[in-house]
N, CA, C and O of each residue as an XYZ file, in Angstrom:
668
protein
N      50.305     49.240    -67.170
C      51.288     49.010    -68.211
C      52.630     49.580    -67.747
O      52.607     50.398    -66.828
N      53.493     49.318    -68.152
C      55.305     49.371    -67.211
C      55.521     50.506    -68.466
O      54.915     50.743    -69.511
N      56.282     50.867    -68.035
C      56.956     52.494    -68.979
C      58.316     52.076    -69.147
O      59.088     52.137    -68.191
N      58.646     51.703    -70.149
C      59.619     51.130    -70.628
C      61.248     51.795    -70.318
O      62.263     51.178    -70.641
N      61.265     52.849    -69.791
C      62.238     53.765    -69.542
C      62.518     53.535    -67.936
O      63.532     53.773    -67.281
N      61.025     52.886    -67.473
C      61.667     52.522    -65.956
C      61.943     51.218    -65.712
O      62.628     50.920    -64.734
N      61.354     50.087    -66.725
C      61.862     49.165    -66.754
C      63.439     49.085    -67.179
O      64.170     48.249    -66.647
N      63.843     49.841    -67.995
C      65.166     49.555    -68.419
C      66.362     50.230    -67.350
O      67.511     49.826    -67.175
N      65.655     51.414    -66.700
C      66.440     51.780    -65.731
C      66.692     50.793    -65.027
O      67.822     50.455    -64.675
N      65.292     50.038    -64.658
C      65.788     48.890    -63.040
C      66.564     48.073    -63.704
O      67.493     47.705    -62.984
N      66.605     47.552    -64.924
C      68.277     46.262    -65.275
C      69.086     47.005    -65.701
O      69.769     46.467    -66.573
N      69.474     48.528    -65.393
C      70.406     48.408    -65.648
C      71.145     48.758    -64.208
O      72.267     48.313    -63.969
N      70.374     49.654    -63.198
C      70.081     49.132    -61.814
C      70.549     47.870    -61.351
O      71.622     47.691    -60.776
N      69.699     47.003    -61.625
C      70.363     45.451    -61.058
C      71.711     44.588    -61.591
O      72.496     43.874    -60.967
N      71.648     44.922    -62.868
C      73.159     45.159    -63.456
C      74.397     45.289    -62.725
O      75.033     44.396    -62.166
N      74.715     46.829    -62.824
C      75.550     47.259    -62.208
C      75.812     46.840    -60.398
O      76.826     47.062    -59.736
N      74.504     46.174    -59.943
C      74.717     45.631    -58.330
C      75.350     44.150    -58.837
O      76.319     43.505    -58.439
N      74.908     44.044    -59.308
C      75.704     42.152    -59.675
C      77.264     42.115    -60.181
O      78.056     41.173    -60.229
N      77.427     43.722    -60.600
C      78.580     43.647    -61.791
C      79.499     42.211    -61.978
O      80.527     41.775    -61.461
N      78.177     41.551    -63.400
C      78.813     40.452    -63.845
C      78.050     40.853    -64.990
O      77.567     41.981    -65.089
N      77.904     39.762    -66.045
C      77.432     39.591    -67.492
C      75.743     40.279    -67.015
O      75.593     40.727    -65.878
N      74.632     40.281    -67.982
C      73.879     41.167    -67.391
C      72.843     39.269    -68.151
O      73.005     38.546    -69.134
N      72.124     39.277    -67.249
C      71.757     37.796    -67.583
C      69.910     38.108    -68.428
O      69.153     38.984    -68.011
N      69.637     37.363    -69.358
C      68.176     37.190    -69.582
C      67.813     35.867    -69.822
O      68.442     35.007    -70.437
N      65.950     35.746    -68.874
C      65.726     34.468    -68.933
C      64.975     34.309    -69.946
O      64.190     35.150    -70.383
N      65.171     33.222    -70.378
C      64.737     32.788    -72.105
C      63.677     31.972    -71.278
O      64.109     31.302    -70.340
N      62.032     31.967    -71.597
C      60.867     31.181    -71.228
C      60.106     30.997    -72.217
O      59.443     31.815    -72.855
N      60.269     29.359    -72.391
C      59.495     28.437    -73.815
C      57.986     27.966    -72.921
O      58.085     27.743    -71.714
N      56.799     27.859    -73.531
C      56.168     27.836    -72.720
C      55.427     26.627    -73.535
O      55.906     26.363    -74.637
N      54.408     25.943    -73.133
C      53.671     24.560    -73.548
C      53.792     24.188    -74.993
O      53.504     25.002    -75.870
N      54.248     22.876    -75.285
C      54.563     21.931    -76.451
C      55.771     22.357    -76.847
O      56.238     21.595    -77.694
N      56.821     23.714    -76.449
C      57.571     23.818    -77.403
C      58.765     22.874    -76.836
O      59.854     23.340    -77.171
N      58.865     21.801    -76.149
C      59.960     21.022    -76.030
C      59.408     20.015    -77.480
O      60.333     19.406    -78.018
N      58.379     19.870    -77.944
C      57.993     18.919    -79.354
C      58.796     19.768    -80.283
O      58.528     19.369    -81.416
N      59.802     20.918    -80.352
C      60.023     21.271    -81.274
C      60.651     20.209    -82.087
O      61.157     19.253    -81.499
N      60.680     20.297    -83.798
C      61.848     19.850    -84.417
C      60.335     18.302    -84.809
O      60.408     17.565    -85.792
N      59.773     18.265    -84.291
C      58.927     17.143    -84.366
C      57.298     17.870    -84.687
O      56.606     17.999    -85.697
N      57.164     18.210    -83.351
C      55.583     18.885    -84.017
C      55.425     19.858    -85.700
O      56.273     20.445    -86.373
N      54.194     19.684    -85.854
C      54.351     20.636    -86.841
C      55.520     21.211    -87.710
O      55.609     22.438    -87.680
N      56.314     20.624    -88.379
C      57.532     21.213    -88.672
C      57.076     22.425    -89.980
O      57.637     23.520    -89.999
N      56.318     22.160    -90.719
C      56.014     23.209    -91.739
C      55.427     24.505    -90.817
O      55.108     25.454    -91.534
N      55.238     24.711    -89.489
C      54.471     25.884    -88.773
C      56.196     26.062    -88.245
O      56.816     27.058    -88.618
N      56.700     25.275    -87.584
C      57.431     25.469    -86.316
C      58.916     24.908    -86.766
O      59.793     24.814    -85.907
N      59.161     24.558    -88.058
C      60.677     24.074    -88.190
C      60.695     22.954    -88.069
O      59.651     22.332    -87.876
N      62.010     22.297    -88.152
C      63.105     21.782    -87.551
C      63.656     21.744    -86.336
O      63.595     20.813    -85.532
N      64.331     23.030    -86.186
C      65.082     22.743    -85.120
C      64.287     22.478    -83.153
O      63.272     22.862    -82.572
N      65.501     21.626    -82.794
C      64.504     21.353    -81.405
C      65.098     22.625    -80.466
O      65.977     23.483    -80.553
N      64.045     22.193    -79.505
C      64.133     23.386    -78.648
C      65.852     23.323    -78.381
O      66.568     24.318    -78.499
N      66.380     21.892    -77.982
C      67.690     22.288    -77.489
C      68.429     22.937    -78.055
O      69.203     23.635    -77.400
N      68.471     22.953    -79.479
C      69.527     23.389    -80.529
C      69.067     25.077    -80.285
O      69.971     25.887    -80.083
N      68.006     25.420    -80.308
C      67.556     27.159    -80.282
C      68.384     27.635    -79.143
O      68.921     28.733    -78.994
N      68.382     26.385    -78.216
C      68.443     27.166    -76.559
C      70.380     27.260    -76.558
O      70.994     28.079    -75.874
N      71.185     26.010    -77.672
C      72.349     25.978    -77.972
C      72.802     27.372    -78.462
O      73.690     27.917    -77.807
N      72.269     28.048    -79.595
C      72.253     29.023    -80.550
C      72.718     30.297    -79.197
O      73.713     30.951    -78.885
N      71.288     30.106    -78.708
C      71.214     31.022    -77.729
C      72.249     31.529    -76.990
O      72.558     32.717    -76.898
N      72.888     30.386    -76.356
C      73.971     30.898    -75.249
C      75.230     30.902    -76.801
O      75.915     31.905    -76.601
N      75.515     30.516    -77.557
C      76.406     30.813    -78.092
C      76.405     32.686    -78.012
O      76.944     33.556    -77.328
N      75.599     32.616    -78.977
C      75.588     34.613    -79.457
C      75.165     35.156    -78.073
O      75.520     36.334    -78.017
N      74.520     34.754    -76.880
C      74.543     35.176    -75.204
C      76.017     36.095    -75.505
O      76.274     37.286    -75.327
N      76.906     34.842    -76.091
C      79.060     35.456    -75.368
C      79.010     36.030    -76.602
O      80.003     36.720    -76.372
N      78.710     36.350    -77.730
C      79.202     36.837    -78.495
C      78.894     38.486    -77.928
O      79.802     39.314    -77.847
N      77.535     38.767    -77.581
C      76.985     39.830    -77.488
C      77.290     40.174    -75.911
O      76.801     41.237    -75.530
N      78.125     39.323    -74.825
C      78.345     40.121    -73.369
C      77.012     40.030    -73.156
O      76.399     41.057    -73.447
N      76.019     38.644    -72.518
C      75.123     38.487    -72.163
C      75.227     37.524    -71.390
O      76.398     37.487    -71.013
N      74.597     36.659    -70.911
C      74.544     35.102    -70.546
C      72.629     34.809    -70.737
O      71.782     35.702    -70.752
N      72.490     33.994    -70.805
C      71.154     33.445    -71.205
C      70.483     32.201    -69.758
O      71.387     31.602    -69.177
N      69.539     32.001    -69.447
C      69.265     30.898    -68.080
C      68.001     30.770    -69.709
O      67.440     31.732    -70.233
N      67.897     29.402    -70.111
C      66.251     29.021    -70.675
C      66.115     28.039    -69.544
O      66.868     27.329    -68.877
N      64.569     28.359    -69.633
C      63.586     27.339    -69.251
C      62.604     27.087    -69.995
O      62.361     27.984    -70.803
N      61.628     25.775    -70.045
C      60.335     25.693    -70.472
C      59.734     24.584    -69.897
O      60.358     23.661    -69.374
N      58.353     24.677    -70.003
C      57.514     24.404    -69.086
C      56.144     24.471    -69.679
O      55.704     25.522    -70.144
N      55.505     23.412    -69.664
C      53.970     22.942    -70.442
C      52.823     23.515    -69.026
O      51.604     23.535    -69.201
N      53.429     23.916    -67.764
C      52.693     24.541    -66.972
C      52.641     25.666    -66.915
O      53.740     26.215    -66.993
N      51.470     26.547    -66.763
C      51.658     27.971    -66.587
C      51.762     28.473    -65.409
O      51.966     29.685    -65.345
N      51.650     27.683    -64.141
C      52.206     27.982    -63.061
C      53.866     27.962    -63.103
O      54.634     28.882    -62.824
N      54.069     27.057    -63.397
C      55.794     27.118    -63.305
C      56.427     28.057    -64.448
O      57.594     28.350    -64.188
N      56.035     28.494    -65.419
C      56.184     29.838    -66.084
C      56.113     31.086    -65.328
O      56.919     32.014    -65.386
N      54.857     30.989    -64.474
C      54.754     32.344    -63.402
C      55.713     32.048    -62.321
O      56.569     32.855    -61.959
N      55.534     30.745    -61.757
C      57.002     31.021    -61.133
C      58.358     31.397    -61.253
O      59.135     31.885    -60.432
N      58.495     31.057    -62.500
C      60.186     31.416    -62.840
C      60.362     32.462    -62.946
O      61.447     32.958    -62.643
N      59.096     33.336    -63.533
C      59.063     34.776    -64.006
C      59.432     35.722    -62.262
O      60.186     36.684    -62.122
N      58.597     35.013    -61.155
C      58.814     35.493    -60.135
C      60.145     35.472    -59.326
O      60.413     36.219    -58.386
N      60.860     34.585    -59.797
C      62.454     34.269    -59.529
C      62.922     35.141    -60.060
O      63.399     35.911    -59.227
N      63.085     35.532    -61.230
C      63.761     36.497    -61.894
C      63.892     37.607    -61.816
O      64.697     38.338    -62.393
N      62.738     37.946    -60.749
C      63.189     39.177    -60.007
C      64.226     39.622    -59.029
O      64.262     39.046    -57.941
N      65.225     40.753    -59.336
C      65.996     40.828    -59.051
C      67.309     39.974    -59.515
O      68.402     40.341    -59.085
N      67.226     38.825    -60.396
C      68.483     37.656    -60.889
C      68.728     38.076    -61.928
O      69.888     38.425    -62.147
N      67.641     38.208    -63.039
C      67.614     38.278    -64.635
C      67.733     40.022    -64.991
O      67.357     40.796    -64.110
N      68.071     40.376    -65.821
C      68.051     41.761    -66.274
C      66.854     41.669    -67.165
O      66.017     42.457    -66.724
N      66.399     41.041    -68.242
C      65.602     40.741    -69.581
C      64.809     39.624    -69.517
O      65.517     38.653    -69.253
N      63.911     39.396    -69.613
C      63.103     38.623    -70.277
C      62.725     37.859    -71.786
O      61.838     38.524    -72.321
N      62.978     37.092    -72.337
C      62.728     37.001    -73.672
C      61.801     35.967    -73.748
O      62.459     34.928    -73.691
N      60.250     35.626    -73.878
C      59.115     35.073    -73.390
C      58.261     34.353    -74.655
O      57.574     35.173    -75.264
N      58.192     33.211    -75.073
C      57.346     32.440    -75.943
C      56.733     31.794    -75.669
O      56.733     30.590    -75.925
N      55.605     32.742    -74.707
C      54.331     31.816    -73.647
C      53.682     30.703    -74.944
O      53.092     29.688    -74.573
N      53.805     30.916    -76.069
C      53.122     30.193    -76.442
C      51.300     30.002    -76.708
O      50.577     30.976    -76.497
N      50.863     29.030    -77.051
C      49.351     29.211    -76.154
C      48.982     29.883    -75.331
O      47.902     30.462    -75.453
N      49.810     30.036    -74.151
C      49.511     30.866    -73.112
C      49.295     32.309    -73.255
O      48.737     33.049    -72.444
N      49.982     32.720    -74.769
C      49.634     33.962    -74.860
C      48.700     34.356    -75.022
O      48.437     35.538    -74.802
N      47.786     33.419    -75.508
C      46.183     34.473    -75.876
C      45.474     33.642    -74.435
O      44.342     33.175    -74.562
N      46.006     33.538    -73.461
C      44.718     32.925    -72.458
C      45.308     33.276    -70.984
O      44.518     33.119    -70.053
N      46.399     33.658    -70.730
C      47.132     33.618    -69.888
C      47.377     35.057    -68.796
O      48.495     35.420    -68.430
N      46.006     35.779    -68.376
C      46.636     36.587    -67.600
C      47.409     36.618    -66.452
O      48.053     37.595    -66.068
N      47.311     35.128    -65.700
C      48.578     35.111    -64.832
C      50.023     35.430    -65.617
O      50.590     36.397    -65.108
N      50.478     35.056    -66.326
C      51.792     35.120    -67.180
C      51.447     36.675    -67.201
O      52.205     37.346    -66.502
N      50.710     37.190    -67.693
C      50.415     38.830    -67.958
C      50.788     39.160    -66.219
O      51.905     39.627    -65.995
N      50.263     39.022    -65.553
C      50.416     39.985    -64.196
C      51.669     39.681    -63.345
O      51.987     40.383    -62.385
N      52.535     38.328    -63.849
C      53.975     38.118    -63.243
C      54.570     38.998    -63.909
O      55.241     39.829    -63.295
N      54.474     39.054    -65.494
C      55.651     40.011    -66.403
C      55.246     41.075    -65.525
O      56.240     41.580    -65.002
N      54.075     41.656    -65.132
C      54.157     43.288    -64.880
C      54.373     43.576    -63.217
O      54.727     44.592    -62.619
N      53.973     42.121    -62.711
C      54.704     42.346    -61.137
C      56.471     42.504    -61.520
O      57.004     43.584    -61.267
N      57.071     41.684    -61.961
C      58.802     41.749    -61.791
C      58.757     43.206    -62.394
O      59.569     43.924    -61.811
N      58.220     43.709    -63.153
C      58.553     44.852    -63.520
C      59.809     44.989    -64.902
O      60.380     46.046    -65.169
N      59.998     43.893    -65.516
C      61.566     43.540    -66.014
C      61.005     43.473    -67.302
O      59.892     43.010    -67.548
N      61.962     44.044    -68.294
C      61.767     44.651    -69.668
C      61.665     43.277    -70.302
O      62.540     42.451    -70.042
N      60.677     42.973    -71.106
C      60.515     41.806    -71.646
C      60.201     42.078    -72.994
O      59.669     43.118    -73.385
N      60.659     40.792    -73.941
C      60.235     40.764    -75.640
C      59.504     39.185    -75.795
O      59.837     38.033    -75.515
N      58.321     39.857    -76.409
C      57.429     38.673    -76.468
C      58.088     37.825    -77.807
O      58.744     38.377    -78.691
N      57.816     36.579    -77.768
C      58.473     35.733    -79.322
C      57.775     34.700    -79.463
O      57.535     33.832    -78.624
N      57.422     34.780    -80.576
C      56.680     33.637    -81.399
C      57.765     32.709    -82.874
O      58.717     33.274    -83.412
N      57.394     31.562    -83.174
C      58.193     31.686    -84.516
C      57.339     31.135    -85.263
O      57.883     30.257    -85.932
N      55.904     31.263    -85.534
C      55.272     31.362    -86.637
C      54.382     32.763    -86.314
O      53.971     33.182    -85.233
N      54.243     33.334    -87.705
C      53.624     34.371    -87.771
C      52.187     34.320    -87.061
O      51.287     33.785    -87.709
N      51.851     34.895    -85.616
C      50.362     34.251    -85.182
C      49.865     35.438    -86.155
O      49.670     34.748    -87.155
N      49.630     36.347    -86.431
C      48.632     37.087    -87.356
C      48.614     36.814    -88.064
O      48.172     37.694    -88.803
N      48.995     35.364    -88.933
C      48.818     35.197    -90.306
C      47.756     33.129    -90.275
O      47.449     32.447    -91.253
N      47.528     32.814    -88.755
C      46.979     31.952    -88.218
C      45.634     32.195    -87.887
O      45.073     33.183    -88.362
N      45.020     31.392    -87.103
C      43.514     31.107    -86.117
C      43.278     32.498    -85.674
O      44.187     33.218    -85.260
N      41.953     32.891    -85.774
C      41.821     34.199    -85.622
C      42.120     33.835    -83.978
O      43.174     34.267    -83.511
N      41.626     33.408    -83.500
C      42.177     32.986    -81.933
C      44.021     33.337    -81.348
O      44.455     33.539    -80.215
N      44.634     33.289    -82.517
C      46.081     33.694    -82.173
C      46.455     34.837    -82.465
O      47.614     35.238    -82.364
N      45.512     35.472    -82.855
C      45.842     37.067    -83.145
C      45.857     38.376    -82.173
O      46.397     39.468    -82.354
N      45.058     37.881    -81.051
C      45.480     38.447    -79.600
C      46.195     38.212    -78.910
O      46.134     36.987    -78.806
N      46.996     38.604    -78.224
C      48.349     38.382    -77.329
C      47.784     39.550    -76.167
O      47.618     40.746    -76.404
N      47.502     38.740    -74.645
C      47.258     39.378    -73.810
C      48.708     39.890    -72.857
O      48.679     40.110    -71.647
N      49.894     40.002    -73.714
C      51.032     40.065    -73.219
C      51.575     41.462    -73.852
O      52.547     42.158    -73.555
N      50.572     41.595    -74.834
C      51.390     42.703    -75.984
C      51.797     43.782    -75.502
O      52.849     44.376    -75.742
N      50.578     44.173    -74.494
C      51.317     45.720    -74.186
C      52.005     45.552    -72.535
O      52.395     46.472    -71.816
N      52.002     44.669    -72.354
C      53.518     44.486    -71.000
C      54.341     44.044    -71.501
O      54.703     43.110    -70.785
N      55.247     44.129    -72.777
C      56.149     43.901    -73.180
C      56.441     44.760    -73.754
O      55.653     45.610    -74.170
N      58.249     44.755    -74.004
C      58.692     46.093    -74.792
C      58.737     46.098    -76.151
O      59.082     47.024    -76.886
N      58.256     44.682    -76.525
C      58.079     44.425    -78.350
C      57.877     43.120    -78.573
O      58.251     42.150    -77.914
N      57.246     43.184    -79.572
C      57.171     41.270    -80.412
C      57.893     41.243    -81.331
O      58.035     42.171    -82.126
N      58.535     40.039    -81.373
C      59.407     39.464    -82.501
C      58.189     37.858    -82.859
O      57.820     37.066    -81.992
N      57.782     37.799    -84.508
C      57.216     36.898    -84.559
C      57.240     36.417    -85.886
O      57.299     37.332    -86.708
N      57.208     35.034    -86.466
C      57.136     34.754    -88.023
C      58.303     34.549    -88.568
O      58.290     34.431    -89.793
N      59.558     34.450    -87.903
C      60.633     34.046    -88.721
C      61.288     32.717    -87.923
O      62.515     32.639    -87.980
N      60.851     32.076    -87.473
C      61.222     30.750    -87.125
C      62.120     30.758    -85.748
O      61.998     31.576    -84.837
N      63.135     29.565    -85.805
C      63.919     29.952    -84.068
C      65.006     31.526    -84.633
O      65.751     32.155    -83.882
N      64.863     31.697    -85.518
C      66.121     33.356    -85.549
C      64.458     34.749    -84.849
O      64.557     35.955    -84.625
N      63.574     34.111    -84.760
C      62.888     34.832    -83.432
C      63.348     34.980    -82.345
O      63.222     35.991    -81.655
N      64.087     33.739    -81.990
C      65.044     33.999    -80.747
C      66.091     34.765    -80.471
O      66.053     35.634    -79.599
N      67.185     34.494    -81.237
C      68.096     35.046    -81.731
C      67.926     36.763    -82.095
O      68.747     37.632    -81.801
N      66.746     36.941    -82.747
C      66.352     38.591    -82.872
C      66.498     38.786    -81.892
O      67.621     39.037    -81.455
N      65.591     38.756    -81.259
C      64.930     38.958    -79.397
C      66.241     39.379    -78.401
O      66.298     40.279    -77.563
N      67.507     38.166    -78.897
C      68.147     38.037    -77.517
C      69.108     39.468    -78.173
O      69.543     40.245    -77.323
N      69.425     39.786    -79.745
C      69.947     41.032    -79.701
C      69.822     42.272    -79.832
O      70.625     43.113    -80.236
N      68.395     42.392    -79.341
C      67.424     43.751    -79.142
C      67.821     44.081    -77.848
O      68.397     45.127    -77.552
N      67.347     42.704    -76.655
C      67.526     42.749    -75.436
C      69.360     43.249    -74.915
O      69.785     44.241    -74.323
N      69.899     42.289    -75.357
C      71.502     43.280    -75.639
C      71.841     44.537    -75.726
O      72.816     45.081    -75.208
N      70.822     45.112    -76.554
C      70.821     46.063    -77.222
C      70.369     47.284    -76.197
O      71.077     48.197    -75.772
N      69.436     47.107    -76.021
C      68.690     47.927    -75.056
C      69.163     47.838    -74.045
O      68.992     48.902    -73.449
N      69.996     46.749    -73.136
C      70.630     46.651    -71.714
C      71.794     47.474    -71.977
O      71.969     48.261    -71.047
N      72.711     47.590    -72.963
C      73.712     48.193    -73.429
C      73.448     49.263    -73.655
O      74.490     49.904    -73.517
N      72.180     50.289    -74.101
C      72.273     51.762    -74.396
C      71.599     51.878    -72.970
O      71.180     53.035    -72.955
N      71.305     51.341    -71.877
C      70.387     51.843    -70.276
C      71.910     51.995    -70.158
O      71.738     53.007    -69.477
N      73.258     51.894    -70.212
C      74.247     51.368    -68.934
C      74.349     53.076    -69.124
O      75.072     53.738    -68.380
């Protein structure tokens, strides 16, 4: 399990070597490009693009920049996660499905070593007893879950938050 005090040291570490905006990668992980369509009483309205719009807006409000990706593969989730080492300061991660099945996704977050917030936007503890485990929970520095795409939006100003009190 990563000790959250050394994760935040290393972005703010890699930070200060880049001295530019301090960047986090936003990772949507299987079906959520159906946003705005699937399930809308679980999952909303809005589509993924508009969340990922939101996103980089408040990114500049808050002195951030945002990179999303998503990806219905969980290899190319572990890959990106492995890119981001050393590029990204933060993580902000909605494996999705992948969360209750996914220990590759589990052992990339804890190889990069990089402070991550898990996000959901329906409440999984209030779902399938099957969604009530998250094999991500404790390699991450917190869950945000149950309030729709402003899950995102939480997430990206915690992560702000926390890159801003490491400097």
């Amino acid at each position: 399990m990563p000790r959250p005090g050394t994760d935040i040291e290393k972005a703010r570490t890699t930070r200060h070597r880049s001295e530019k905006r301090p960047e986090v990668l936003v990772l949507h992980g299987p079906n959520l490009n159906l946003l705005g369509r699937r399930e809308p009483s679980v999952y909303g309205r809005k589509t993924l693009a508009g969340i990922d719009a939101e996103l980089r807006t408040l990114a500049q409000e808050l002195g951030v920049s945002v990179r999303c990706f998503q990806s219905n593969s969980e290899g190319a989730l572990v890959d990106e996660i492995h890119r981001a080492n050393g590029t990204v300061q933060f993580i902000i991660i909605n494996a999705a499905a992948y969360t209750h099945t996914s220990v590759a996704i589990r052992d990339a977050l804890l190889g990069v070593g990089l402070p991550a917030i898990e996000v959901h936007l329906s409440n999984t503890q209030k779902r399938e007893a099957f969604r009530h485990r998250s094999l991500l929970a404790d390699v991450v520095v917190g869950q945000i879950a149950g309030f729709g795409a402003l899950s995102y939006s939480l997430a990206l100003r915690a992560a702000a938050a926390l890159l801003a009190a490491a400097e």
